[in-house]
C-alpha positions as CSV (number, residue, x, y, z in Angstrom):
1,X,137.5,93.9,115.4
2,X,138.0,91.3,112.9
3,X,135.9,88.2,112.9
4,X,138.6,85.5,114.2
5,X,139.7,87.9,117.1
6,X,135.7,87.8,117.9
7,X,135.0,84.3,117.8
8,X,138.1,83.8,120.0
9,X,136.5,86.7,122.5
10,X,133.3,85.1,122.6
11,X,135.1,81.4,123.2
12,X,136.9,82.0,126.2
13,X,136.1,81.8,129.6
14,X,133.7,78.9,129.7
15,X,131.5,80.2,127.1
16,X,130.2,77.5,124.7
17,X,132.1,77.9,121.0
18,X,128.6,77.0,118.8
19,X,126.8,79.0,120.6
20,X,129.1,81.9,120.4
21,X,129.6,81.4,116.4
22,X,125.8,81.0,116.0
23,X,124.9,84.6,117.7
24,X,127.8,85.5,115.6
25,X,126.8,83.9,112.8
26,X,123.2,85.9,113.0
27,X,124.3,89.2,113.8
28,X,126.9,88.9,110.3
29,X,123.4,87.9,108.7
30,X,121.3,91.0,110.1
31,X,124.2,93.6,109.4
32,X,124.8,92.4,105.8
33,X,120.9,92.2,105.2
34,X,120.2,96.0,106.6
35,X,123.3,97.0,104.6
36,X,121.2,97.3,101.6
37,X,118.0,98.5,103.0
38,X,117.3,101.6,100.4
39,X,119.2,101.3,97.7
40,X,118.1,101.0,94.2
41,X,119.4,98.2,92.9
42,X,118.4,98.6,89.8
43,X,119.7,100.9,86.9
44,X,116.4,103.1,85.9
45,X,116.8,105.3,82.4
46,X,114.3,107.9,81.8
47,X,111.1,106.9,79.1
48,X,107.9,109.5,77.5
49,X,106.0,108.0,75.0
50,X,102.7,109.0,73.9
51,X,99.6,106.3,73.1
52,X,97.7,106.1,69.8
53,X,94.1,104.5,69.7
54,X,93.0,103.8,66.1
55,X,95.1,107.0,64.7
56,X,94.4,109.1,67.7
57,X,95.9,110.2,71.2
58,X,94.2,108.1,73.6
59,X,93.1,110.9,75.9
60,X,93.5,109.4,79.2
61,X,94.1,106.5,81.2
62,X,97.6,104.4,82.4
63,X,100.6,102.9,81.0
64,X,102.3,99.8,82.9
65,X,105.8,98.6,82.7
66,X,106.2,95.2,84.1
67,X,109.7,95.0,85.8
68,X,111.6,91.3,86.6
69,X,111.4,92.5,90.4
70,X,110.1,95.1,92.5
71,X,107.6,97.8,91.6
72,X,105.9,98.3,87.9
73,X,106.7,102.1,86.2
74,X,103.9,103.8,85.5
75,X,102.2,106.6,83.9
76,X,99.3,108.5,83.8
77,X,98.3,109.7,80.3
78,X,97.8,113.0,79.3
79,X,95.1,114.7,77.3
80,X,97.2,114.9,74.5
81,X,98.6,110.9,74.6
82,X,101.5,111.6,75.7
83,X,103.6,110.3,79.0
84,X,106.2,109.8,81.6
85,X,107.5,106.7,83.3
86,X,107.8,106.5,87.0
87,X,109.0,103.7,89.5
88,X,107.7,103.9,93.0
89,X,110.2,104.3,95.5
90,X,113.0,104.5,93.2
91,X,112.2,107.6,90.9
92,X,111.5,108.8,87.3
93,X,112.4,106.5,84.3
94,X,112.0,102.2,84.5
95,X,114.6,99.3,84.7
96,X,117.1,99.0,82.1
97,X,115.4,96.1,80.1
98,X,113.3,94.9,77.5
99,X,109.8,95.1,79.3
100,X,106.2,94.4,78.7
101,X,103.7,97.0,78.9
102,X,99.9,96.8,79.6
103,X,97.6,100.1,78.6
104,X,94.5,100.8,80.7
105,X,91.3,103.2,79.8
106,X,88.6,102.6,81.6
107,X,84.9,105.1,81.9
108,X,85.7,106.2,85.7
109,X,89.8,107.5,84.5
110,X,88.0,110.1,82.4
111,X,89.1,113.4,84.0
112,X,86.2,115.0,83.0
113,X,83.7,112.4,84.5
114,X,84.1,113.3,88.3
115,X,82.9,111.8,91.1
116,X,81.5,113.0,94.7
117,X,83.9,113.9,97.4
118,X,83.9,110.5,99.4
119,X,82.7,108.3,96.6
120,X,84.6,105.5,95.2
121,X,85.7,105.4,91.8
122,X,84.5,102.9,89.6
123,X,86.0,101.9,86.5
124,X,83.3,101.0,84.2
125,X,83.6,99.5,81.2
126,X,87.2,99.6,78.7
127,X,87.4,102.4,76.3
128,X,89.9,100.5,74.4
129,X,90.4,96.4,73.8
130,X,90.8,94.5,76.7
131,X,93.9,92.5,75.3
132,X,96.1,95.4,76.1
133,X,94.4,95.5,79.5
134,X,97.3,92.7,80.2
135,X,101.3,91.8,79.9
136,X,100.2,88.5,78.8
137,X,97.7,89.4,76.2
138,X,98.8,93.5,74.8
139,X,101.4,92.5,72.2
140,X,103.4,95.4,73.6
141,X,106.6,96.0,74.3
142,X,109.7,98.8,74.9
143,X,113.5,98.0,74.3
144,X,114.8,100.6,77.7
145,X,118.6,101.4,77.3
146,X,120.6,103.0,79.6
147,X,121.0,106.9,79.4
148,X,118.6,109.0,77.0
149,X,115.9,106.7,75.5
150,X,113.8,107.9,71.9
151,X,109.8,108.9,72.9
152,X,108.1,105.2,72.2
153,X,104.8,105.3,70.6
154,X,102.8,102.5,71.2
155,X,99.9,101.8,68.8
156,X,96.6,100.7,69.9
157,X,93.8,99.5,67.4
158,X,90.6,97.7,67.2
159,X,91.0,94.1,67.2
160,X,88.2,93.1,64.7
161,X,87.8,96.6,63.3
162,X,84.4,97.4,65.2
163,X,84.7,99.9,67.8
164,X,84.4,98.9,71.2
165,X,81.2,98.9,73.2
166,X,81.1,102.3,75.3
């Protein structure tokens, strides 16, 4: 049925016209809304990369790729620096953009540090310098095109040459 023949429906026989174009009005709104529910809206590209800390693979921890909208990639790294982007809900690979990144390495990520069945982890203390804890404050970035993307390397080093308290 095509909208005029429905408004015309719902107007005759005594009914009241707003009324009728407002219930119509809202049920357009919820159709159109729900029509979308699930789908990725956004073009994702596969992205590896492997994380160097002061010349060496950083061993462990998490790579995050802000998005504009919607869920962060992310990554766990492996023991040999390396890694592979993911987007909750949506898939491997991250939006089609140019995107900040933040790097975390904290005590408790250590694989080989585990703790109790039951027992919270606790993060501890930074294994690497806070400023790339943070999109605002890492310096880091990746250029993500659509289709195959090159491994990035992002470098991490000591901000004032000392190494970090452990």
């Amino acid at each position: 049925m095509q909208i005029s023949s429905a408004i015309t429906e719902l107007c005759r026989g005594g009914r009241s016209c707003p009324i009728a174009l407002c219930l119509l009005a809202l049920l357009l709104a919820i159709g159109m809304s729900a029509a979308g529910c699930g789908k990725r809206r956004r073009q994702l590209a596969p992205l590896t990369g492997k994380v160097i800390y002061n010349g060496k693979p950083l061993r462990f921890g998490s790579v995050v790729i802000e998005h504009k909208y919607g869920q962060p990639a992310t990554a766990v790294i492996q023991p040999d620096g390396t890694f592979v982007m993911a987007t909750r809900g949506e898939g491997e690979g991250t939006a089609v953009a140019r995107s900040r990144v933040r790097i975390a390495c904290y005590e408790g990520q250590d694989p080989a540090k585990k703790t109790a069945p039951g027992q919270p982890t606790v993060l501890g203390k930074s294994l690497i310098p806070e400023k790339y804890t943070s999109f605002e404050t890492s310096g880091l970035t990746v250029d993500v095109r659509s289709g195959t993307n090159e491994p990035v390397v992002l470098n991490l080093t000591e901000t004032d040459g000392s190494p970090p308290e452990r």
